[in-house]
N, C-alpha and C positions, 0 to 999 in steps of 0.2 A: 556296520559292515559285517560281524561275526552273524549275525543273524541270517545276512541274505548269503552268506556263502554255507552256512549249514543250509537253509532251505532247499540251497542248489545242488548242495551233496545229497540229501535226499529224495529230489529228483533225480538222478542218473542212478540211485541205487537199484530200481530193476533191470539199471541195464548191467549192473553183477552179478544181479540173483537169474536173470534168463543165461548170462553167459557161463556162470558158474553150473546151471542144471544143466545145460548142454553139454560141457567140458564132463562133467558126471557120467554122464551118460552114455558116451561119445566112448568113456572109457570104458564102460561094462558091454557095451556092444561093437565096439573096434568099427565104429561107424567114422568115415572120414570127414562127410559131410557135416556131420554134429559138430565135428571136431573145428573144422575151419569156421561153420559159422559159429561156434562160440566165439574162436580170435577175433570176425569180424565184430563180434557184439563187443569185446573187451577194447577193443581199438576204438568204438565208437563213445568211451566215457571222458578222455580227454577235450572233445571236441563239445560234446555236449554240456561239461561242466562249468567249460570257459564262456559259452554260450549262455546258458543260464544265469551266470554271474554279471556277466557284461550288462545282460537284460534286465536281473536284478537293480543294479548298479545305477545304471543310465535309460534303460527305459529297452522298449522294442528294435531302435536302431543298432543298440550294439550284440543283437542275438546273432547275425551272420558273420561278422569279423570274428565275433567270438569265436565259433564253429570253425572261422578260418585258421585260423591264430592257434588254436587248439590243436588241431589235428599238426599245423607245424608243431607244437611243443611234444606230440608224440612221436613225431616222425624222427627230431634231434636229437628222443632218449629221455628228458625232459619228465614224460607221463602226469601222472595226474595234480602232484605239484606243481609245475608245469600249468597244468591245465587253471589251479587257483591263482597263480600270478599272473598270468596273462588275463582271465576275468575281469581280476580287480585292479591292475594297470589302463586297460582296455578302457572298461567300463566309468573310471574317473577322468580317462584321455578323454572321451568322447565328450561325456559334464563340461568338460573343458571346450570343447567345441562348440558345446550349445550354445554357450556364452557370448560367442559373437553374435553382436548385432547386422539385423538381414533385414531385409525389407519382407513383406509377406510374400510378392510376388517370386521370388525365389529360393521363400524356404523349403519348398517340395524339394527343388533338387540339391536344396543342401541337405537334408536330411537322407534321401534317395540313394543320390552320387558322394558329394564331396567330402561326407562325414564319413560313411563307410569308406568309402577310398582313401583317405588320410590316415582316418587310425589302423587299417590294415596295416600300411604298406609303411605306419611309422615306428607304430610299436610291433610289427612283424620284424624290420629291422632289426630296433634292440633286442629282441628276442634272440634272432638269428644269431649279430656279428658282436652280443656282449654276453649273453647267455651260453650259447652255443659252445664255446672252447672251454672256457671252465669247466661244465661239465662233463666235455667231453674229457681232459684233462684229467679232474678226482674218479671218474671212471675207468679210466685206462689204468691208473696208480692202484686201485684197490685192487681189480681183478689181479696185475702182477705179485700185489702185497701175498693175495687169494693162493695162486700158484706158488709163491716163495714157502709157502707153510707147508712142514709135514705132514702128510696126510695120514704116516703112522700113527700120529696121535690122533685120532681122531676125535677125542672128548672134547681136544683144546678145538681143532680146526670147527667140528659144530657146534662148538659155543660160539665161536667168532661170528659164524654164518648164521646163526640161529637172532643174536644181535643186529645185525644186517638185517636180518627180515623185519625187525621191530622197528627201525631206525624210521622210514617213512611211508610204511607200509601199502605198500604195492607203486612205489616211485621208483626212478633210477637205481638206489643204493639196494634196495628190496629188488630189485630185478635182478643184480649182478650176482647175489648171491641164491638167487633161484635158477638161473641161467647156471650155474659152476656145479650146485647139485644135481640138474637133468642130463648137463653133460657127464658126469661118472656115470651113471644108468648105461650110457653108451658100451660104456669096459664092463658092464655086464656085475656094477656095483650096487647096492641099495645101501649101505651103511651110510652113507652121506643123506642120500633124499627121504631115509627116513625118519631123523631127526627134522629134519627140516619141514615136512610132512607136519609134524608138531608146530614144531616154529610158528608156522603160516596161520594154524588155528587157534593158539595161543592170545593175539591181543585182541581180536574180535569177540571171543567168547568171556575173557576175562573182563571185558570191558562190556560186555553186553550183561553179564551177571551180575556185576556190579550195581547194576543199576537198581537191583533188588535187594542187594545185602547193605549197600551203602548210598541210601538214595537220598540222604540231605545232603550229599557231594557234590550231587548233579543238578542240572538244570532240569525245567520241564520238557525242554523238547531232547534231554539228551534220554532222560526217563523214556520217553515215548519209542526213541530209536532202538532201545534196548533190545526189546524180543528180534528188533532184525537182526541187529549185531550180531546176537546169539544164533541164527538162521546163516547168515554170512562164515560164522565159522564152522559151522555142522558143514557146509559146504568148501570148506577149506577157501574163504577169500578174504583177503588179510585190511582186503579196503573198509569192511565192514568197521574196524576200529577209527576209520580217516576222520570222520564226523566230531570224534570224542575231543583229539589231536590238536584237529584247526580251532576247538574254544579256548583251549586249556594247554600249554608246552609244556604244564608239568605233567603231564600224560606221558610226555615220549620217556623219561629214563625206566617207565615200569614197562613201559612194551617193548623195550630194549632188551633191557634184565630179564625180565618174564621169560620172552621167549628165547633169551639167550640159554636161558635156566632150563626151561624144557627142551632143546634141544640138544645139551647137553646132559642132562639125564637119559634121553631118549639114546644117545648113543652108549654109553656104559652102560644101559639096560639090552644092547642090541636089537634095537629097536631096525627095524629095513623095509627097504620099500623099491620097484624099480617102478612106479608109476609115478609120473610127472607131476603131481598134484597132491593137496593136502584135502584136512576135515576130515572129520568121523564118518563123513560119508565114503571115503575110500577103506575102513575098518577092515571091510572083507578081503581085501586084493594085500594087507599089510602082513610083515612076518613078526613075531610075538606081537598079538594085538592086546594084551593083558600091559605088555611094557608099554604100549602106547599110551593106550587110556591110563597108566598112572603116569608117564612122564605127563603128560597133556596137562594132566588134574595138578601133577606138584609146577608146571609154569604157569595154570593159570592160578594156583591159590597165592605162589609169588606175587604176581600180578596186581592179583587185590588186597594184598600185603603191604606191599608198597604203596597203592593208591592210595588207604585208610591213612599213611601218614604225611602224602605227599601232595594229594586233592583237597582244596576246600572247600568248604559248605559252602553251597548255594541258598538263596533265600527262596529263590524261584522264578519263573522263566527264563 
């Protein structure tokens, strides 16, 4: 199963790397249209992922529920986690379906109709009415936790946020705390977005360079992901580490750490920023770009600090 859901995260990766140059771009020319179609493109990886996995999973029948099913898990908040549980739920429901025995003359529309209309409308349910509250629920509690913190400290409050962004990088928990730093932008703040700024490019890059400094840790296809990873976070998109995440759970306490660690250095170096986005690609539009590029460098050598003691060798593939 980890196989086919990394192949499927590797397909939807251009659709970060188009949406991510567009969101770039969109910033340096104050172009609106760049702007909205990159959202569309980033809205469009949840649906595809679930898709691909379903397909993976159980064959061609479940590529369109998936798609369905998907876009519900972005729509509830869900996002791209979201997007692998509904895949690989999906995709086993439907296995499950094949199983019954049909006569020939009506397996066209059971494959057609009665399998895609089953698994939609069954596992779209659990999604919806057992899914849906809990999350909604641990979301509504952090953001108050968010707001309950003083923000005069600021070292403490962007380490918290800065842990957030690593926790499941670019999912719900990762939203809530990039959603709190665009909204201080609004008061005409940058000390919050631009630790965070850090944050974001933190576990893609740390984990993409890894692959070069400690490559009997990795796999072969995580080897291969590398240089994008590394691409993903010059672009500030934190999905770029997602790949690494879903082989390995000991992944998450260094992208945690990591970039808790840089955006916490990033703030006690005064590090600031009012643009809504991360990566070295945004360098030019940051205020001390010297604090940046070392906070960056001390989260991501954390990063693989951690890794060296917390990842095993891989034999290979």
């Amino acid at each position: 199963m980890r196989k086919r859901v990394l192949k499927s995260i590797i397909q939807v990766i251009p659709v970060f790397i188009i949406g991510g140059i567009l969101s770039v771009i969109s910033l340096y020319t104050d172009n609106q249209f760049l702007k909205d179609l990159s959202g569309y493109s980033f809205l469009m990886a949840p649906p595809l992922l679930a898709g691909y996995i379903a397909k993976e999973i159980s064959g061609s029948v479940g590529f369109i529920p998936g798609i369905i099913l998907g876009y519900l898990s972005g729509a509830i908040g869900l996002g791209m986690f979201g997007g692998i549980l509904v895949g690989v739920v999906l995709g086993y429901f439907i296995n499950g379906l094949k199983k019954i025995e049909i006569s020939i003359e009506v397996s066209s529309i059971m494959y057609l109709v009665i399998i895609p209309i089953l698994s939609t409308l069954i596992v779209g349910m659990g999604l919806y009415y057992v899914f849906q509250g809990p999350m909604k629920f641990i979301l509504d509690e952090l953001g108050i936790y968010l707001n309950s913190l003083d923000d005069k400290n600021n070292v403490f409050l962007n380490f918290v946020l800065g842990g957030l962004i690593g926790v499941d990088l670019g999912g719900p928990i990762n939203k809530v705390a990039y959603v709190y730093a665009v909204n201080t932008i609004e008061y005409g703040r940058g000390d919050i977005m631009g630790p965070i700024a850090v944050a974001i490019s933190t576990p893609p890059l740390a984990l993409g360079l890894s692959q070069f400094i400690l490559k009997n840790r990795f796999s072969k296809t995580e080897r291969e992901a590398g240089v994008i990873s590394i691409l993903l976070g010059f672009l500030g998109i934190t999905e770029g580490a997602l790949l690494f995440l879903t082989r390995d759970i000991a992944v998450l306490p260094t992208t945690v750490i990591g970039a808790a660690i840089g955006a916490g250095a990033a703030s006690i170096l005064g590090v600031k920023s009012i643009v809504p986005h991360g990566g070295i690609i945004i360098l030019p539009l940051i205020e001390n770009k010297i604090g940046f590029l070392i906070s960056l460098s001390i989260g991501v050598i954390s990063t693989i600090f951690m890794l060296y003691f917390l990842k095993k060798g891989e034999s290979n593939g």
